[in-house]
VOPAGU-2260 file (C-alpha; in pm, 1 decimal, decimal comma):
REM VOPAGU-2260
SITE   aa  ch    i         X         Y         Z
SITE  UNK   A    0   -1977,0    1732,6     539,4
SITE  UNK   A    1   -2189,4    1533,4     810,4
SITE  UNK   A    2   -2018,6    1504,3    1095,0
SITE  UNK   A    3   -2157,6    1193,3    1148,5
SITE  UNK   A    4   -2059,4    1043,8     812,3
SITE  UNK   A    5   -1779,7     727,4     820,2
SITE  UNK   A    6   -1523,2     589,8     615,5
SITE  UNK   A    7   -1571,1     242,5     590,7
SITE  UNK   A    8   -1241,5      87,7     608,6
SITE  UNK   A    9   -1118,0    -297,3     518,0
SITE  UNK   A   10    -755,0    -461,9     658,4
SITE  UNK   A   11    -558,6    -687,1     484,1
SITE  UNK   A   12    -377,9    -922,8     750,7
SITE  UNK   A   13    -393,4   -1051,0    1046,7
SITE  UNK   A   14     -90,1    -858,4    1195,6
SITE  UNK   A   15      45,3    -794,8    1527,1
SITE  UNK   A   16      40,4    -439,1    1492,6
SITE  UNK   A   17    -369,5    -465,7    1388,3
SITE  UNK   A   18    -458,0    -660,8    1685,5
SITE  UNK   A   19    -249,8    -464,8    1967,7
SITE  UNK   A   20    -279,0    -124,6    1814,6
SITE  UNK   A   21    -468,0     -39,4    1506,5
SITE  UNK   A   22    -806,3    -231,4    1613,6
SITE  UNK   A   23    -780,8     -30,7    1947,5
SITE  UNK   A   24    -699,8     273,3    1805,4
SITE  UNK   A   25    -971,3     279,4    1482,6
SITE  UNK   A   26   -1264,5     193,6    1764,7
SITE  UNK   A   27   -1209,3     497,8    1868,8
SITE  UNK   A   28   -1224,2     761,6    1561,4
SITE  UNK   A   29   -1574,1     904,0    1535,1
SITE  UNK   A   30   -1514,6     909,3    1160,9
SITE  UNK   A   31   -1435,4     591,1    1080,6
SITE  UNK   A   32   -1528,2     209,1    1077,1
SITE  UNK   A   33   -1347,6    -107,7    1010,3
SITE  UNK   A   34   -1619,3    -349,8     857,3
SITE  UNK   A   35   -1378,2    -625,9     704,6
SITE  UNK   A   36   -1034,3    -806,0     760,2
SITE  UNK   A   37    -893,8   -1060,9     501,4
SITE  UNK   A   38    -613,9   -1344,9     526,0
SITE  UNK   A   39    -474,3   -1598,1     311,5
SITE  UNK   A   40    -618,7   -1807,2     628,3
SITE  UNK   A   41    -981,7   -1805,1     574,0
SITE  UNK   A   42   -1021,6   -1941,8     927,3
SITE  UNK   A   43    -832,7   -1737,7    1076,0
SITE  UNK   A   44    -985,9   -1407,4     885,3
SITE  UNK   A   45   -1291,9   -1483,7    1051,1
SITE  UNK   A   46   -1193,0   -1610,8    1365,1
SITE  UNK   A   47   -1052,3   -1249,2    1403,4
SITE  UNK   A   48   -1358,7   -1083,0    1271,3
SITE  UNK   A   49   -1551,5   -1245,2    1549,5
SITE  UNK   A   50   -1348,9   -1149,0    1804,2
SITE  UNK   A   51   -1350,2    -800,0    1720,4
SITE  UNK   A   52   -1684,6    -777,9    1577,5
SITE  UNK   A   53   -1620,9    -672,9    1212,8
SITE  UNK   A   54   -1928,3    -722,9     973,5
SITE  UNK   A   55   -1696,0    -933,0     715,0
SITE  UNK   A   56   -1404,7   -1169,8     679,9
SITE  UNK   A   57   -1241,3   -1317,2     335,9
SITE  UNK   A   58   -1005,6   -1564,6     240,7
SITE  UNK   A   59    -745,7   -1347,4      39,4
SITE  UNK   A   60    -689,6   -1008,4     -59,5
SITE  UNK   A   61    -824,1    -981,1    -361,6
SITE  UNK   A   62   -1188,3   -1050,3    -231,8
SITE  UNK   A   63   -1145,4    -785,5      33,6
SITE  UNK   A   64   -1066,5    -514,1    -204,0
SITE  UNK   A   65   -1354,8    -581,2    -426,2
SITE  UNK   A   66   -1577,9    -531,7    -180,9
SITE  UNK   A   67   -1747,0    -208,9    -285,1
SITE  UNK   A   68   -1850,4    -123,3      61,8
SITE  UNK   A   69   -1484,0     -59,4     165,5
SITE  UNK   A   70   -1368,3     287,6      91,5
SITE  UNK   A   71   -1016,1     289,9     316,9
SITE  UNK   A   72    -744,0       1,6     335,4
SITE  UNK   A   73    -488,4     -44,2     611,1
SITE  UNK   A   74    -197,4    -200,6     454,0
SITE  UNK   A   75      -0,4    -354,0     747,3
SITE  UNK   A   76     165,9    -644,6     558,8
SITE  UNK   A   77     539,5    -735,4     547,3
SITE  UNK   A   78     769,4    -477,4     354,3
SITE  UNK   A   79     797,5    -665,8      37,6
SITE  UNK   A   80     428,9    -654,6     -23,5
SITE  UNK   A   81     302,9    -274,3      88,2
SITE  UNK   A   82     413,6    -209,1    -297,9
SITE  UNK   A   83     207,6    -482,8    -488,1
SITE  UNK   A   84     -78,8    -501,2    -251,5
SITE  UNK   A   85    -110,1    -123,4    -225,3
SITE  UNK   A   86    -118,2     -66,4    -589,4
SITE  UNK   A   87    -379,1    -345,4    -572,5
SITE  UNK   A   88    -619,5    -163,7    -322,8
SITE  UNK   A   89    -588,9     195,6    -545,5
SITE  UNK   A   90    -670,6      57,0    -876,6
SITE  UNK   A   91    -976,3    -123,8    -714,1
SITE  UNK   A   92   -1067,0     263,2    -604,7
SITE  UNK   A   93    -964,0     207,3    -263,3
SITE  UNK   A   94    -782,7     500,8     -54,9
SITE  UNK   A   95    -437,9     296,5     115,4
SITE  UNK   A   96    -295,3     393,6     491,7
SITE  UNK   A   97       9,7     193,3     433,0
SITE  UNK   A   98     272,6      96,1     662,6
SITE  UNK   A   99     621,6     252,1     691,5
SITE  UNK   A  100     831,2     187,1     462,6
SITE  UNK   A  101     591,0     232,5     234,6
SITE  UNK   A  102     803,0      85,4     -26,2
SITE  UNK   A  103    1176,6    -137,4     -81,6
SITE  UNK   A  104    1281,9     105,5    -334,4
SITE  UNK   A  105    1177,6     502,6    -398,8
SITE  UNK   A  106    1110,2     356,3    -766,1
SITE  UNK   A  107     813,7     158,2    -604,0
SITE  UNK   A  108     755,5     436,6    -385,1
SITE  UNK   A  109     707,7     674,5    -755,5
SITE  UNK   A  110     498,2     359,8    -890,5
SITE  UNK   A  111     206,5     364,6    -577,7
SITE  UNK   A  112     188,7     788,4    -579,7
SITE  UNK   A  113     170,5     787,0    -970,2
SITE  UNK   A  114    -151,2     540,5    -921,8
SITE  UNK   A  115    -279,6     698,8    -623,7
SITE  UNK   A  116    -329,1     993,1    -844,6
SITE  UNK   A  117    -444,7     807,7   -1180,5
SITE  UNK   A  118    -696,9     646,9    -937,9
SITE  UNK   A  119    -827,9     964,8    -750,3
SITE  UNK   A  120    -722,8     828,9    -420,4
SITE  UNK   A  121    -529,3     937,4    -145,9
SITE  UNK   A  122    -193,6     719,1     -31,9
SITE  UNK   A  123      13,7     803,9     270,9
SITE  UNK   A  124     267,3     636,0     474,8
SITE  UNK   A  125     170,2     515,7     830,5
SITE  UNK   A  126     439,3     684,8    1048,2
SITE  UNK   A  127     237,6     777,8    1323,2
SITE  UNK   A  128     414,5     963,7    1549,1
SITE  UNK   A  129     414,5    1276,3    1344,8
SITE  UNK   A  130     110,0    1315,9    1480,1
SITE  UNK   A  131     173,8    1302,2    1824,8
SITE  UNK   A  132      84,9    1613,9    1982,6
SITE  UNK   A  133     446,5    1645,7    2159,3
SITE  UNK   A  134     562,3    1648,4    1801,7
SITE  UNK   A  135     407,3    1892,3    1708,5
SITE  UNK   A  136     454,0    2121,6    1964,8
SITE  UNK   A  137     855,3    2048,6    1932,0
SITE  UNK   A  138     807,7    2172,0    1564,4
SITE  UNK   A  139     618,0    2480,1    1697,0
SITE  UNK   A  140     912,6    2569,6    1886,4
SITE  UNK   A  141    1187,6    2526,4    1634,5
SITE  UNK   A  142     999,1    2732,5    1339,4
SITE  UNK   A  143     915,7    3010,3    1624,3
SITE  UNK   A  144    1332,1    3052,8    1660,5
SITE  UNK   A  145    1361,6    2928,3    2024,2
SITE  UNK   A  146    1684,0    2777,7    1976,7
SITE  UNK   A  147    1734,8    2927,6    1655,0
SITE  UNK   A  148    1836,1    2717,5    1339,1
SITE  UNK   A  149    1871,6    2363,2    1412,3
SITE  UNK   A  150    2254,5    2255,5    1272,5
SITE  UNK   A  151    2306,5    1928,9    1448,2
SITE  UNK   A  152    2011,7    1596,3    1500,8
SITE  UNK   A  153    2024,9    1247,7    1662,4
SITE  UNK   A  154    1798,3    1019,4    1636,8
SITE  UNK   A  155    1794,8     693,5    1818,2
SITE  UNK   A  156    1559,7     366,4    1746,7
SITE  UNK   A  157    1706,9      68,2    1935,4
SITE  UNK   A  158    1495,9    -271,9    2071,7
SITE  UNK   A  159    1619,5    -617,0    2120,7
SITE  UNK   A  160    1441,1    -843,5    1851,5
SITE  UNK   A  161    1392,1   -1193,6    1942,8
SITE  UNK   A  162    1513,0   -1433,6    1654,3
SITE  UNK   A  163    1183,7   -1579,7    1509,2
SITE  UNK   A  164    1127,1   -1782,6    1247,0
SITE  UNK   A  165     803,1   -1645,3    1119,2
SITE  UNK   A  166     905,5   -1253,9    1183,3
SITE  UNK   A  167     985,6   -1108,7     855,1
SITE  UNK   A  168    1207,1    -852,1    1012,7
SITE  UNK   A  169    1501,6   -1160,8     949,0
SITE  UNK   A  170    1440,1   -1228,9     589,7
SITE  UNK   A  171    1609,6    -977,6     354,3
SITE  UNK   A  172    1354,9   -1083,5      48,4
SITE  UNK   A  173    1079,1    -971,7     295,5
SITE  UNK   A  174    1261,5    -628,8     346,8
SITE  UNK   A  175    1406,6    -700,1     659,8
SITE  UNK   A  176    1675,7    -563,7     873,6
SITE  UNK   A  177    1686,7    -284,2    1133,0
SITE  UNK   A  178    1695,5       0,6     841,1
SITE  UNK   A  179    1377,7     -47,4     714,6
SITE  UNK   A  180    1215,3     -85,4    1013,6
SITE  UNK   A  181    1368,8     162,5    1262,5
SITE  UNK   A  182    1611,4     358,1    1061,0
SITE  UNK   A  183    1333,3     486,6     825,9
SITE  UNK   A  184    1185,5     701,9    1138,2
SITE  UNK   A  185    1470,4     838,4    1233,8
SITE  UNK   A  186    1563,5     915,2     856,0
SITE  UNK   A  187    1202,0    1067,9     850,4
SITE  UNK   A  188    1248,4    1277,2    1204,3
SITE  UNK   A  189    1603,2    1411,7    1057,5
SITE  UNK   A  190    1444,8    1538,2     691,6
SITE  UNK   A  191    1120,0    1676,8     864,0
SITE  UNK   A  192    1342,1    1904,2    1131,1
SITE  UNK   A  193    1581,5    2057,3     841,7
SITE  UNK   A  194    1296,0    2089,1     581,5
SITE  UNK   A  195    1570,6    1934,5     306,4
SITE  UNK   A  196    1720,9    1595,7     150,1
SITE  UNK   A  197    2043,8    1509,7     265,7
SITE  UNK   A  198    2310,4    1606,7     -28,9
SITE  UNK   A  199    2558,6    1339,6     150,5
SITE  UNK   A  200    2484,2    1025,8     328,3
SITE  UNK   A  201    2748,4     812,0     505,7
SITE  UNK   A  202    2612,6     470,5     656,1
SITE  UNK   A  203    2748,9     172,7     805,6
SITE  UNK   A  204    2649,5    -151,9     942,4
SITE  UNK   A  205    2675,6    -480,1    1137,4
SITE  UNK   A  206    2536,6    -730,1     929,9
SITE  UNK   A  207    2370,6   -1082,6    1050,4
SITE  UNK   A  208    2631,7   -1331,4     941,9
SITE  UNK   A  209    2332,8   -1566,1     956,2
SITE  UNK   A  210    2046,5   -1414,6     773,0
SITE  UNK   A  211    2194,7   -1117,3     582,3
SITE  UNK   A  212    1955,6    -807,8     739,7
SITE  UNK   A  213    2112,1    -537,7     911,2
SITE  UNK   A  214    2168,6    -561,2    1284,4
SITE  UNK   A  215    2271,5    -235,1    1374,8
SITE  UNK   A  216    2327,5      68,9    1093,2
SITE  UNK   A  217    2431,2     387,7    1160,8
SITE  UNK   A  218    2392,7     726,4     922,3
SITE  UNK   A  219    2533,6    1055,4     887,9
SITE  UNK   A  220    2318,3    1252,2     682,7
SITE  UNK   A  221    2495,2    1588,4     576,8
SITE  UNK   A  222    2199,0    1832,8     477,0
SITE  UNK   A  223    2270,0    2180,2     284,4
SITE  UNK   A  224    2450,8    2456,7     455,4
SITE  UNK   A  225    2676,2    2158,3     635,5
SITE  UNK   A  226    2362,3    2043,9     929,3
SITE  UNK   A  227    2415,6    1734,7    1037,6
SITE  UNK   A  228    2190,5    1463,1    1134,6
SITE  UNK   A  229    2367,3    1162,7    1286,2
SITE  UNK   A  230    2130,9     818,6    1308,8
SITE  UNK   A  231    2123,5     516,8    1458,9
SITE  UNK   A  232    1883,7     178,3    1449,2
SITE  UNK   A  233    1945,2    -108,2    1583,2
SITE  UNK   A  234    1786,9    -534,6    1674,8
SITE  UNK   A  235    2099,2    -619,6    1892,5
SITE  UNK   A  236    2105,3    -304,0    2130,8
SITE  UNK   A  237    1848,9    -213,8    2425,2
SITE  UNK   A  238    1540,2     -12,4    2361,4
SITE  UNK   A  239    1585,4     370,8    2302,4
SITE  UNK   A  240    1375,3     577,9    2117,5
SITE  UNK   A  241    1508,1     927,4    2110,2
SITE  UNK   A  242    1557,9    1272,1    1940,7
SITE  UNK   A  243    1780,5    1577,6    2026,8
SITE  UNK   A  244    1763,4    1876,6    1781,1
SITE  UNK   A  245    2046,5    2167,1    1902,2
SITE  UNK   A  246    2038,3    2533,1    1750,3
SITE  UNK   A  247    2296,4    2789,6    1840,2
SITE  UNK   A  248    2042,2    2879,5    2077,1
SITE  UNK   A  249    1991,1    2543,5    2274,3
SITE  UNK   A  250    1874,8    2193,5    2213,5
SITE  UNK   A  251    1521,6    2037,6    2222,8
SITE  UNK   A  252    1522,1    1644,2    2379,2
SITE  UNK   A  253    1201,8    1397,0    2304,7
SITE  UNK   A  254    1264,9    1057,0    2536,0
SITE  UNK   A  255    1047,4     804,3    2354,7
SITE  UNK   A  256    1058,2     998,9    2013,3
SITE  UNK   A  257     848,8     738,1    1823,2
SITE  UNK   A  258     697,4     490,9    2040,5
SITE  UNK   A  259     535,8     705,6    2287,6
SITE  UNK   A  260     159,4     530,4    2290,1
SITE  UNK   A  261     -62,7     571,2    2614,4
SITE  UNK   A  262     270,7     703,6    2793,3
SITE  UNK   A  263     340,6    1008,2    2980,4
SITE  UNK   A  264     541,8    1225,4    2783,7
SITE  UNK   A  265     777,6    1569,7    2779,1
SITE  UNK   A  266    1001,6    1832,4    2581,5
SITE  UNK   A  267    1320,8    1946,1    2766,6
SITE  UNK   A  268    1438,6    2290,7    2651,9
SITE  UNK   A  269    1825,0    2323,3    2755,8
SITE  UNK   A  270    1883,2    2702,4    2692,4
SITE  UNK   A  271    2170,3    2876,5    2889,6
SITE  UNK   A  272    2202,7    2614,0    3131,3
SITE  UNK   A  273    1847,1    2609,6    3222,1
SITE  UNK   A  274    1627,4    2317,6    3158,9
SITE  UNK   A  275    1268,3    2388,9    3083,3
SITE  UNK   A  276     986,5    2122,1    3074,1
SITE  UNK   A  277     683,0    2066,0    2912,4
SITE  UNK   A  278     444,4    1744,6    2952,3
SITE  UNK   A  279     247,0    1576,3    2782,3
SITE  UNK   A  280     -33,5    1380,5    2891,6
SITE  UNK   A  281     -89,7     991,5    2712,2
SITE  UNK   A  282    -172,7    1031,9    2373,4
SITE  UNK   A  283    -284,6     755,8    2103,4
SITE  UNK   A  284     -69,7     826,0    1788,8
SITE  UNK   A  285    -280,6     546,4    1579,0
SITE  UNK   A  286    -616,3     744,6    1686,6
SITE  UNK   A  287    -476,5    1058,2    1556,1
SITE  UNK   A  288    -306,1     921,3    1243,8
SITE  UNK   A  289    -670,6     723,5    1161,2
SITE  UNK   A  290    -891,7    1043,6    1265,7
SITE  UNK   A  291    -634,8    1237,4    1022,1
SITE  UNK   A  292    -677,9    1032,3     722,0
SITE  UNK   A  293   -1014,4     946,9     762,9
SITE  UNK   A  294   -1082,4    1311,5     741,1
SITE  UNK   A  295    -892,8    1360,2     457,5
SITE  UNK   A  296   -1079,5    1150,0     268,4
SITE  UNK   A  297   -1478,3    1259,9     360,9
SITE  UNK   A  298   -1261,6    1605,9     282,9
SITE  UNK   A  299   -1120,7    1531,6      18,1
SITE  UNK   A  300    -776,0    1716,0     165,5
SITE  UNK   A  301    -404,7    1653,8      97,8
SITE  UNK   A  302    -257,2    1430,2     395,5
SITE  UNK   A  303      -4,5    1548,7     630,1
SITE  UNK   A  304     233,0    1271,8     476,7
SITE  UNK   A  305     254,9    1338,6     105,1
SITE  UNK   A  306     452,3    1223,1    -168,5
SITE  UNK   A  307     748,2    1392,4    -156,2
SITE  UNK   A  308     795,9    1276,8     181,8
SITE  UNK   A  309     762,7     947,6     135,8
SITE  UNK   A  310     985,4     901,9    -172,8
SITE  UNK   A  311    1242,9    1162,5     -12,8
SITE  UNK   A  312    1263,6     905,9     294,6
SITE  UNK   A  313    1318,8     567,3      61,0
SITE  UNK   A  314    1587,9     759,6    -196,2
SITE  UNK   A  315    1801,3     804,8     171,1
SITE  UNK   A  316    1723,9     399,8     261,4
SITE  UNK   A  317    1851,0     321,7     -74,7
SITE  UNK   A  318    2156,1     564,0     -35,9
SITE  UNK   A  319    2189,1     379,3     314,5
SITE  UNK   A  320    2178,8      -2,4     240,1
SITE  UNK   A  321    2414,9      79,0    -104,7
SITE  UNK   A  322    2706,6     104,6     141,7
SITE  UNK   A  323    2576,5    -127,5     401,8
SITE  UNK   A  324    2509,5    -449,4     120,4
């Protein structure tokens, strides 16, 4: 493969999270090249193309994804359309980096992996801190035995969320709610560190009298051979973004588990009450996510994120908001 070969790579919306961190991010991978951004706002699709120098803008989706330049799609909508619009983009032949959740229901989830693979192209889901390289390293350490098997997890995703009108974070038809949007990392974190599905899940929550999301949920996951995982997300509660893993052998902390982006980071070790530390220097998660996927598809390889890790994670959020509805 030619090193110097790129994916060419189209967004659909004019998100938040495409101006302050994808954009930034994709500018930097080697491998890859964002030449188009669409909105339903014509105006406003190429106001943004000016400003960050993209080739093309278009007036809705659908134009953007018959553009037979574009190879990859970032799909960085609201929740309730990463289903529709991703299915979209992979039966126009496009590969899809979608957003977490991928999907509202592991049904959807099923529907866009089914014609990912009727379509020859690769889907995964955008949780990018898996690829942080603390992450990896903590994973490192628990499969090498350090503090032998892991029997007890919590995970932590907390952050004030200002009530506004346009946020679809407060609109349960848009998938809303603190479970989709925080509780599906943690939910992720908990399944990737006991390398199972949860045969019992347990969830509660404080509900928004005024809009109907969840506020603040809270899981307990029991996993085979009785581990435990216990969760927490929250819009009402101050930031924290954490995850402790204990063995019978000691327990591995991560401050800033999944929203560690140009920061400064470590893994604490407790072991026999000794602390040891390892640091991290700034890493960009997007970069590494973008660089990951864009590889996979000049390489035609299987992405880190795959199916059954993406539907695993939605059959739990369905478990979850069954008991919290």
């Amino acid at each position: 493969m030619n090193a110097k070969e790129k994916v060419k790579w189209g967004i659909l919306g004019c998100a938040g999270i495409v101006e302050r961190t994808f954009l930034p991010a994709i500018k930097k991978v080697s491998q890859a090249e964002v030449i188009a951004i669409a909105s339903r706002d014509p105006k406003k699709a190429r106001a943004w193309a000016e400003k960050f120098q993209l080739k093309k803008s278009y007036g809705s989706y659908e134009e953007l994804l018959a553009d037979p330049e574009i190879e990859a799609v970032y799909n960085p909508l609201p929740n309730h359309l990463h289903h529709p619009l991703t299915i979209q983009a992979l039966r126009a032949g496009k590969h899809v980096l979608c957003e977490k959740p991928l999907a509202l229901t592991s049904t959807q989830a099923r529907e866009m992996f089914s014609e990912a693979g009727k379509n020859q192209r690769l889907l995964m889901e955008g949780f990018m801190y898996r690829f942080h390289p603390r992450l990896l390293k903590a994973k490192e350490i628990l499969d090498a035995g350090l503090i032998g098997p892991p029997r007890f997890l919590r995970a932590t995703f907390h952050f004030f969320l200002e009530r506004q009108s346009e946020n679809y974070r407060w609109y349960p038809q848009y998938g809303g709610g603190a479970l989709y949007d925080l509780g599906c990392y943690t939910i992720n974190a908990a399944r990737l560190v006991f390398e199972a599905e949860p045969e019992e899940v347990l969830a509660r929550a404080h509900m928004d009298d005024k809009t109907g999301v969840d506020l603040t949920t809270s899981l307990l996951c029991i996993f085979p051979g009785s581990r435990l995982a216990l969760l927490s997300c929250s819009f009402e509660l101050e930031f924290e973004s954490s995850l402790e893993i204990s063995g019978p052998g000691g327990q591995i902390t991560l401050n800033r588990a999944f929203s560690a982006k140009d920061l400064e980071t470590e893994i604490q070790i407790f072991r026999q009450n000794k602390t040891e530390t390892i640091k991290f220097p700034p890493a960009d998660q997007f970069q590494l996510m973008i660089e990951h996927f864009s590889s996979c598809v000049l390489r035609g390889e299987r992405p880190l994120i795959d199916s059954r890790d993406s539907i695993g994670n939605m059959t739990v959020i369905e478990l979850a908001l069954r008991q919290v509805k």
